[in-house]
C-alpha positions as a printed NumPy array, in Angstrom:
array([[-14.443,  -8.03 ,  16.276],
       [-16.7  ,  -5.72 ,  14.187],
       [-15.45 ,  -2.745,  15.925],
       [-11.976,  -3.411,  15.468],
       [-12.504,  -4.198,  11.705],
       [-14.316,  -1.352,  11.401],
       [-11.449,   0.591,  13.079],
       [ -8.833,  -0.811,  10.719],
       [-10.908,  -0.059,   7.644],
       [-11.368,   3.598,   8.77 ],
       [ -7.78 ,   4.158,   9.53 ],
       [ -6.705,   2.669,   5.969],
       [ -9.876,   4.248,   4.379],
       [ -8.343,   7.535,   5.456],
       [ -4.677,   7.082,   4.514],
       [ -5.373,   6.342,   1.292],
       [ -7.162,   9.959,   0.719],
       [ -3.951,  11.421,   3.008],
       [ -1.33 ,   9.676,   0.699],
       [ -3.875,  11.111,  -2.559],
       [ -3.274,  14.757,  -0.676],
       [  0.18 ,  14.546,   0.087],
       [  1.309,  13.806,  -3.38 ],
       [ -1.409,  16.701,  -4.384],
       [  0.263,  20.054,  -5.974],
       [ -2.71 ,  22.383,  -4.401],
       [ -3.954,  22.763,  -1.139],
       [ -6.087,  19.926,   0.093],
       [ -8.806,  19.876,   2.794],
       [-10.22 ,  15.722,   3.824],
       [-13.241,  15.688,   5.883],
       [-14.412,  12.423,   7.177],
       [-17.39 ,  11.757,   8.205],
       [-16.572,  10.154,  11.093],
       [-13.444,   9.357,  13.279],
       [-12.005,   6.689,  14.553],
       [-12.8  ,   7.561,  18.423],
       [-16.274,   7.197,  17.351],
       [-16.312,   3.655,  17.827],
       [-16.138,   4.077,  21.74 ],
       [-19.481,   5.331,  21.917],
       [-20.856,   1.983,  20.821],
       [-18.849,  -0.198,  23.243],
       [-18.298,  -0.863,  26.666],
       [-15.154,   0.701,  28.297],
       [-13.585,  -2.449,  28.907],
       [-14.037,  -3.903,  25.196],
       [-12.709,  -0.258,  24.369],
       [ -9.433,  -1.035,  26.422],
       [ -8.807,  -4.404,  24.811],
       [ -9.644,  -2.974,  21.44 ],
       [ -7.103,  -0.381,  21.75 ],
       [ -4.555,  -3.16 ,  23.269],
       [ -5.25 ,  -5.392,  20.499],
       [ -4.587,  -2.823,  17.992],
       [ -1.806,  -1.17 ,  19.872],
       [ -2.814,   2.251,  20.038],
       [ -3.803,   4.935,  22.365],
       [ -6.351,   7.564,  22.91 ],
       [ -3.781,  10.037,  22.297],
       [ -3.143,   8.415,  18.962],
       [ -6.754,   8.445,  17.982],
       [ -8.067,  11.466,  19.081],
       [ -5.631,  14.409,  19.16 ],
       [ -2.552,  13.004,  16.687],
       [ -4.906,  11.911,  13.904],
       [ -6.668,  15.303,  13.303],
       [ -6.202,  18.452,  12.87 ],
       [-10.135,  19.601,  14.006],
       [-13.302,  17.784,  15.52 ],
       [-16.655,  19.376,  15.   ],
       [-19.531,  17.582,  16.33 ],
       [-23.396,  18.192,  15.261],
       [-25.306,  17.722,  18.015],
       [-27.974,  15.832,  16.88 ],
       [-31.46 ,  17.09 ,  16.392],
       [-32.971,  14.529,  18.848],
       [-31.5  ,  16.619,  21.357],
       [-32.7  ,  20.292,  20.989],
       [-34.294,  20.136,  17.675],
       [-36.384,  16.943,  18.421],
       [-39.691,  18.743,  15.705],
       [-36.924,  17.483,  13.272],
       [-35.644,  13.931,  14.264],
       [-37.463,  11.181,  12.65 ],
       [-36.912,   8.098,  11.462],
       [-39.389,   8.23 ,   8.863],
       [-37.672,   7.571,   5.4  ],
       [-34.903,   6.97 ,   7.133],
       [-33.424,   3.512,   5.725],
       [-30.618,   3.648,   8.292],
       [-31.919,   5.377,  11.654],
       [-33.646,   3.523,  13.885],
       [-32.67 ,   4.987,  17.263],
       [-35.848,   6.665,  19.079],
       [-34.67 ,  10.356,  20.436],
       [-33.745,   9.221,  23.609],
       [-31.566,   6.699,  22.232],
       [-30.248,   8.873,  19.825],
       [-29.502,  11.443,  22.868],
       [-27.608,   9.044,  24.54 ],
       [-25.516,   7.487,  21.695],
       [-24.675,  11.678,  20.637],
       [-23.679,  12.274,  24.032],
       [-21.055,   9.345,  24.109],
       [-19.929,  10.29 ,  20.782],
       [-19.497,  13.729,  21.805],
       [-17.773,  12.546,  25.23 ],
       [-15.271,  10.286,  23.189],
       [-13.337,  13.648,  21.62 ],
       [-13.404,  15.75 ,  24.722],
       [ -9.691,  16.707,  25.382],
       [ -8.276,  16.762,  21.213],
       [ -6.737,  20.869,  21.396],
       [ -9.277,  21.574,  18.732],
       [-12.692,  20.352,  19.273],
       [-15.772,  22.413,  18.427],
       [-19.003,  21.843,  19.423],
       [-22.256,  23.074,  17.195],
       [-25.696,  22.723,  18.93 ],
       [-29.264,  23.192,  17.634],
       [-29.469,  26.711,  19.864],
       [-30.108,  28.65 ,  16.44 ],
       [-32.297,  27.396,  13.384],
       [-30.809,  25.14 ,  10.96 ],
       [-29.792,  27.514,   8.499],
       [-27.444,  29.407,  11.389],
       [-26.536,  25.605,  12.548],
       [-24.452,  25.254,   9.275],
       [-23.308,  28.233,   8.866],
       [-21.678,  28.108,  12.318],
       [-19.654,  24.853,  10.925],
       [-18.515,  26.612,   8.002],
       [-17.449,  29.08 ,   9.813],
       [-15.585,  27.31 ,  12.668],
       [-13.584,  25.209,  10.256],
       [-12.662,  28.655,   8.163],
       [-11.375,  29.976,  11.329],
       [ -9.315,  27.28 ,  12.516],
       [ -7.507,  27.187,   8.322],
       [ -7.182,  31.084,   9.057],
       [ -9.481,  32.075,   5.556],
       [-11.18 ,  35.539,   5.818],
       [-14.366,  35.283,   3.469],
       [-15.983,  38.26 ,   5.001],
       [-19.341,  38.14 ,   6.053],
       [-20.278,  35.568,   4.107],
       [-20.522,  33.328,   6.835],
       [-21.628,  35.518,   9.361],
       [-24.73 ,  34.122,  11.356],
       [-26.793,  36.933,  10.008],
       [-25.534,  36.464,   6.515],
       [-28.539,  36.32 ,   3.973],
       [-28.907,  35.595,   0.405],
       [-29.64 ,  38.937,  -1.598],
       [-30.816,  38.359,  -5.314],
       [-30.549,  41.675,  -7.551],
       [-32.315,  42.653, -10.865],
       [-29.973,  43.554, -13.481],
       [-30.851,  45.924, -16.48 ],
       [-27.522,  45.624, -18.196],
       [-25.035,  43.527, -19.022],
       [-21.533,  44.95 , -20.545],
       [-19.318,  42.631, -22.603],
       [-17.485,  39.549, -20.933],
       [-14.53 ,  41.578, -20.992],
       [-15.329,  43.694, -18.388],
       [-15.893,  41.141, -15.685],
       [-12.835,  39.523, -13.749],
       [-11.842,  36.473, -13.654],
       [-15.066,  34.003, -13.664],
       [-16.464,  30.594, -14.641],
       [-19.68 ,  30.083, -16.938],
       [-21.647,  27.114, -16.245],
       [-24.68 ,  25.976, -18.048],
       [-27.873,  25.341, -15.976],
       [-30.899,  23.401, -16.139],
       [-34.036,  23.538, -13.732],
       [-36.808,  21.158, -14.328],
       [-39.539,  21.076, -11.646],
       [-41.045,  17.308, -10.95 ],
       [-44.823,  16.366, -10.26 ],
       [-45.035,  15.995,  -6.29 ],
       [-47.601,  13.837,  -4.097],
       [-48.661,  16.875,  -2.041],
       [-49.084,  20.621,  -2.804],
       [-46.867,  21.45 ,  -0.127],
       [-43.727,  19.951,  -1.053],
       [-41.741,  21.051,  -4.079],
       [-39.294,  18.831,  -5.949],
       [-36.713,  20.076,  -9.186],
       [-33.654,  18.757, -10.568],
       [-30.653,  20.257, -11.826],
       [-28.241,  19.484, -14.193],
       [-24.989,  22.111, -13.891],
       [-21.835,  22.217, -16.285],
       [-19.394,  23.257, -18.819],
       [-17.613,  21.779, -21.521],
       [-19.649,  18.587, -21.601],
       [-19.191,  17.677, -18.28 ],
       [-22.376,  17.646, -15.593],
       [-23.338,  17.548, -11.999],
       [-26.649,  16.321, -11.002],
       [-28.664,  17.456,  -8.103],
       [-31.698,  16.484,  -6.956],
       [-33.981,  18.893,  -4.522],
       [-37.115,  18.712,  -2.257],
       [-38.68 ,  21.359,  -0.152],
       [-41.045,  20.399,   2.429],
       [-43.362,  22.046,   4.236],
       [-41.764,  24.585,   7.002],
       [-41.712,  22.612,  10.627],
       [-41.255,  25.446,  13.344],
       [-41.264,  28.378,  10.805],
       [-38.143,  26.718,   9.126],
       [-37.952,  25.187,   5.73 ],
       [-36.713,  22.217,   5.454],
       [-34.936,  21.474,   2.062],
       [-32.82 ,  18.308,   1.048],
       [-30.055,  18.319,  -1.618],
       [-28.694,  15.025,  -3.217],
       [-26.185,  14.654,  -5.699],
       [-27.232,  12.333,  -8.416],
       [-25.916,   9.843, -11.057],
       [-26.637,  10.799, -15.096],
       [-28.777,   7.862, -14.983],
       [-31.253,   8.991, -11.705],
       [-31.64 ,  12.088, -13.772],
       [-32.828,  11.144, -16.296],
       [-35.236,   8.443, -14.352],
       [-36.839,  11.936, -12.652],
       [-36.755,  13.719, -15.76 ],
       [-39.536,  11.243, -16.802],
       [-41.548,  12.931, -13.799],
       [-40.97 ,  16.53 , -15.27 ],
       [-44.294,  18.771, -14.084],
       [-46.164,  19.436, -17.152],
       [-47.006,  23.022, -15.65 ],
       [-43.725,  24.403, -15.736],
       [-41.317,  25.236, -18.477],
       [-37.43 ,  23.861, -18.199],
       [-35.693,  27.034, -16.772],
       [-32.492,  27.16 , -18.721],
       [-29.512,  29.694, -17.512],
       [-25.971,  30.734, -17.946],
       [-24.686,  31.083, -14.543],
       [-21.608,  33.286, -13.953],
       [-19.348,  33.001, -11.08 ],
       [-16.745,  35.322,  -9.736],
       [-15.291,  37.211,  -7.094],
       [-14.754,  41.06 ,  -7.132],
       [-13.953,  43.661,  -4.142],
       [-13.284,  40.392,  -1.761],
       [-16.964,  39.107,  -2.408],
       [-18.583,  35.864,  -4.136],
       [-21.231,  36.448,  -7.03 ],
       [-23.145,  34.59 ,  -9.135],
       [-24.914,  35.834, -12.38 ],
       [-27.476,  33.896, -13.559],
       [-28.738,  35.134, -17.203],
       [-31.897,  33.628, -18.413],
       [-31.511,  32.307, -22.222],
       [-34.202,  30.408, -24.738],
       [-35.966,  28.489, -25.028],
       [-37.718,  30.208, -22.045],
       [-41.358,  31.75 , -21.214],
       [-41.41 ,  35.567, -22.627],
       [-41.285,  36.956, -18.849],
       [-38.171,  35.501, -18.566],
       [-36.587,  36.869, -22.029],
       [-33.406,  39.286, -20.895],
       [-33.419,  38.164, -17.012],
       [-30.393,  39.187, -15.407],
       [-29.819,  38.344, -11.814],
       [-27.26 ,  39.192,  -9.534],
       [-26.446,  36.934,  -5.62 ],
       [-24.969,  37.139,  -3.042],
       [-24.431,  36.388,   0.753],
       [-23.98 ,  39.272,   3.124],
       [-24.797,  41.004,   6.168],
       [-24.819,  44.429,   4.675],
       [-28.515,  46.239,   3.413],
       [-29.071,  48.917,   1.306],
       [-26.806,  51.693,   1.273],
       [-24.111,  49.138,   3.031],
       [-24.054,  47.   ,  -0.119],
       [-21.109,  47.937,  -2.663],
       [-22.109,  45.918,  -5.722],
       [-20.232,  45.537,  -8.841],
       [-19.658,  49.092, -10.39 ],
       [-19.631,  47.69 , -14.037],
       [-23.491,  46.355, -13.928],
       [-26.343,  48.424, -14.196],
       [-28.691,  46.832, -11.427],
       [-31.996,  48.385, -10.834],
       [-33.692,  47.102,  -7.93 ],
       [-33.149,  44.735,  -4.916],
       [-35.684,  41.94 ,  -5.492],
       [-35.016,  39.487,  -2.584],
       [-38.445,  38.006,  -1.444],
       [-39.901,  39.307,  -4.217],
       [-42.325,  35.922,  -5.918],
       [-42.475,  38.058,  -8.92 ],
       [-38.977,  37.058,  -9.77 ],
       [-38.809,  33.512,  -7.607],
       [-38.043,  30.715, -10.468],
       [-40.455,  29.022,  -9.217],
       [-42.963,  31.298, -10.335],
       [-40.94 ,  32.428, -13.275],
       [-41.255,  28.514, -14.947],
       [-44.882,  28.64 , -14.822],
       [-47.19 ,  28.092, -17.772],
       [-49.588,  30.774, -18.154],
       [-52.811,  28.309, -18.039],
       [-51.424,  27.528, -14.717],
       [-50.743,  30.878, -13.867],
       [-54.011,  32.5  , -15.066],
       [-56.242,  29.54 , -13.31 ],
       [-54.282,  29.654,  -9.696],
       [-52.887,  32.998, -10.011],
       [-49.71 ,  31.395,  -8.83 ],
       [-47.561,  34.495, -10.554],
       [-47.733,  37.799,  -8.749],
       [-47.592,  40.691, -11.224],
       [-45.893,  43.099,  -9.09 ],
       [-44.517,  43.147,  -5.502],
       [-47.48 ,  44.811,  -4.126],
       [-49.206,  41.232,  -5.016],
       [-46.777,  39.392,  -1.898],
       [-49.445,  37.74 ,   0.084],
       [-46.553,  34.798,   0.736],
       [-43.285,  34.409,   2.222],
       [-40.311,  33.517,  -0.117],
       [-37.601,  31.792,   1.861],
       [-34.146,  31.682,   0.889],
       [-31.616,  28.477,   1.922],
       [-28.19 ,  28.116,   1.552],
       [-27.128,  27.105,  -2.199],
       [-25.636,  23.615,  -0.818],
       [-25.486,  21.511,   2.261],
       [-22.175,  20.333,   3.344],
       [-21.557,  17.188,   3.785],
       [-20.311,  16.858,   7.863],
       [-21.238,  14.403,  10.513],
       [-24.686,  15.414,  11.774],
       [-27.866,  13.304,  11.518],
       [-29.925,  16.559,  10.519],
       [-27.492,  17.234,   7.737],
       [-26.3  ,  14.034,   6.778],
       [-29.59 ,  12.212,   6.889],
       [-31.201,  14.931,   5.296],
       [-28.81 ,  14.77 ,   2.409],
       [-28.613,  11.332,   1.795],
       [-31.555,   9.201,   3.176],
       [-34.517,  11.471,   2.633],
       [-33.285,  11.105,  -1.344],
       [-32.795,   7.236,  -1.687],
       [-34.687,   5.164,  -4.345],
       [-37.87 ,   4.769,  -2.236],
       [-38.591,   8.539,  -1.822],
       [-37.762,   8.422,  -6.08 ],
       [-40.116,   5.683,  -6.693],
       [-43.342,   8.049,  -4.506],
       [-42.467,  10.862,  -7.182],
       [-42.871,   7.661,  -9.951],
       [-46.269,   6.488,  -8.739],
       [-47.263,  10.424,  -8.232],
       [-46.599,  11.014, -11.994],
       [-49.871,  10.363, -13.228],
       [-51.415,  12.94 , -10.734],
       [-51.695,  16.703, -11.902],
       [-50.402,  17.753,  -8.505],
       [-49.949,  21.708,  -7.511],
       [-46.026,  22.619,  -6.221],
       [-45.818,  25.142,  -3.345],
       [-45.894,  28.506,  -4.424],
       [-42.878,  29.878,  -2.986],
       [-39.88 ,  29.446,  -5.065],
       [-36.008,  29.166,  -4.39 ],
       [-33.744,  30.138,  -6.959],
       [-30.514,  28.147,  -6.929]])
C-alpha cells in the first residue's frame, strides 16, 4: 500500500512541474530525484506485478515513456566505500553491503529505457560530477566547450585593470558576502554566503572537511534568510567579512566570473581583481578576455586564497597563516566545483542535504565559545 501511494504521489508530484513547463515561454529542464521504477527495488517481484496491475500500468509506461534520460550514481558504498557513512546521516541507515544491494536493484530496474547512463565511482568525485553534467549536456545537444571536460580545472587570474562597464558584454553583477564560522576542529572549514542583486538573496552554507583519499570533501547547502542569520551569530572573530562584486559573463564561447574586492575590506585586499574560469587549456592555450589587463596566473597560489585573504593580521602574524609570496607554498590549495548539483546519488545528495541539517548547525553553536583555528587552505567561491 505504501508503495503504491508513494507511486501515485510521484507521478502527480511530477505532472504538476510538467504542466508548470508546458505552459512555460522558455526552455525548461525537470530533474527528479527519483523515478517512479525506483520503487521496484524495494519490493518483491510479485508485489511489483500486482502493483503495476492495480495501478494499470506497465514497465514500458514507467520506464522508457515517462523520461526522456536516466542517470544513475552508483553509490559510494560500492567503489568509493572511504566515503559511505552513515554518520550524520539522519536518513541512511543501510550498512555498505546493504546499500550495494539496494543500488544494484535500483540500477537493474531502468536497464532497457533507450537512454540510460550509468556514472560509477571509477574517477574521484570531482570527475564523478562532472561526468553527469556532461552526459545530460550531450543527450540536450549543448556545446559548452571544455568546460565539462574530465580534465577541466578551475583557473583564477590576477587582474591589474579594470576598463569601464561598457566594455564588457553582456553580464550580471551580483553582490557577495563571505563570512567564515568558528569550527570544532582545525581541520574543517565552515563560511556562509549570502549572493544577490536588487534586494533579493541566496543563502549558502559550506563545510570543508578534511581530504579522505587525497580528495576534499566539501558540502554545499542552500539556506533559508533565517539559518543565516542563526550562523552569522557563529561568525569567526579571526577573519574579516569578505565583501565582493561578482561579475558574470560569457565572451569568445567561455563562462567568467569577475570577482572585485570592495570595502569595508583588510588593506591587502583593497583593488583585488580576479578573473575564473573552467578549462582544459594552460598557458599559452588560454585566450582570455582581450579588454582586461591580467598579470599573472595565480591558481594554487594561498597568497591570494580568500581564505587567507580574510585573515586578521594578529592571526596572521601569530600562525603565519598568510604566505607573503608564492615562494612561501608549503600547502596544497584545492579547488572544487562552484556548486553541487542536485541528482540522485547518495554521495551527492547526502552530502548536500544531510551533512547540513540542524544537528551539524547546532555543533557549530556549542563550538562558538571556542577560539578554534580553520584549515589553512582556502577556496574561493
Amino acid at each position: 500500500m505504501f508503495q503504491c501511494n508513494l507511486i501515485r504521489s510521484m507521478m502527480q508530484l511530477e505532472k504538476t512541474y510538467i504542466d508548470l513547463a508546458q505552459g512555460s515561454s522558455i526552455n525548461c529542464l525537470i530533474i527528479c530525484d527519483r523515478g517512479t521504477m525506483d520503487a521496484s527495488a524495494y519490493m518483491s517481484a510479485e508485489d511489483w506485478a500486482r502493483l503495476k496491475q492495480e495501478l494499470d500500468l506497465n514497465d514500458v509506461t514507467l520506464r522508457d515513456n515517462r523520461y526522456n534520460q536516466v542517470i544513475h550514481m552508483v553509490s559510494a558504498a560500492d567503489g568509493a566505500e572511504d566515503f559511505y557513512t552513515t554518520e550524520d546521516h539522519t536518513v541512511r541507515y543501510e550498512t555498505p553491503e546493504v546499500a550495494r544491494k539496494l543500488d544494484d536493484l535500483a540500477s537493474q530496474a531502468w536497464v532497457g529505457h533507450p537512454y540510460y547512463d550509468v556514472i560509477d565511482n571509477s574517477t574521484d568525485f570531482e570527475s564523478k560530477v562532472i561526468r553527469m553534467l556532461a552526459t545530460v549536456c550531450y543527450r540536450l545537444g549543448l556545446d559548452l566547450g571544455d568546460r565539462l571536460h574530465i580534465n577541466s580545472k578551475k583557473r583564477k587570474f590576477l587582474v591589474t585593470s579594470l576598463p569601464d562597464k561598457s566594455v564588457f558584454p553582456q553580464h550580471q553583477d551580483f553582490e557577495v558576502i563571505h563570512d567564515y564560522l568558528v569550527t570544532p576542529s582545525r581541520k574543517m572549514q565552515a563560511r556562509i554566503r549570502r549572493r544577490g542583486q536588487n534586494g533579493s538573496w541566496t543563502y549558502t552554507h559550506t563545510i570543508r572537511r578534511p581530504k579522505i583519499n587525497n580528495q576534499v570533501v566539501e558540502t554545499k547547502q542552500p539556506i533559508s534568510g533565517r539559518n543565516y542569520q542563526n550562523l552569522l551569530a557563529q561568525k569567526d572573530s579571526g577573519h574579516f567579512t569578505i565583501v565582493k562584486m561578482r561579475r558574470c559573463f560569457l565572451w569568445n564561447n567561455q563562462y567568467f566570473q569577475m570577482d572585485i574586492y570592495k570595502d569595508p575590506c583588510h588593506p591587502r585586499c583593497k583593488d583585488l581583481v580576479f578573473l575564473e574560469t573552467y578549462t582544459t587549456k594552460v598557458n599559452d592555450e588560454m585566450i582570455l578576455p582581450d579588454f582586461l589587463t591580467i598579470s599573472q596566473d595565480v591558481t594554487g597560489n594561498p597568497q591570494y586564497s580568500m581564505f587567507n585573504l580574510s585573515l586578521k593580521d594578529g592571526r596572521q602574524n601569530k600562525k603565519s597563516y598568510l604566505m607573503t609570496d608564492c615562494r612561501a607554498n608549503t600547502f596544497d590549495l584545492i579547488e572544487v566545483p562552484v556548486d553541487v548539483v542536485n541528482c540522485h546519488d547518495d554521495k551527492i545528495h547526502d552530502a548536500a542535504t544531510n551533512n547540513h541539517n540542524q544537528d551539524e548547525n547546532q555543533k557549530h553553536l556549542k563550538a562558538s565559545d571556542k577560539n578554534h583555528n580553520s584549515v589553512q587552505n582556502g577556496i574561493d567561491h
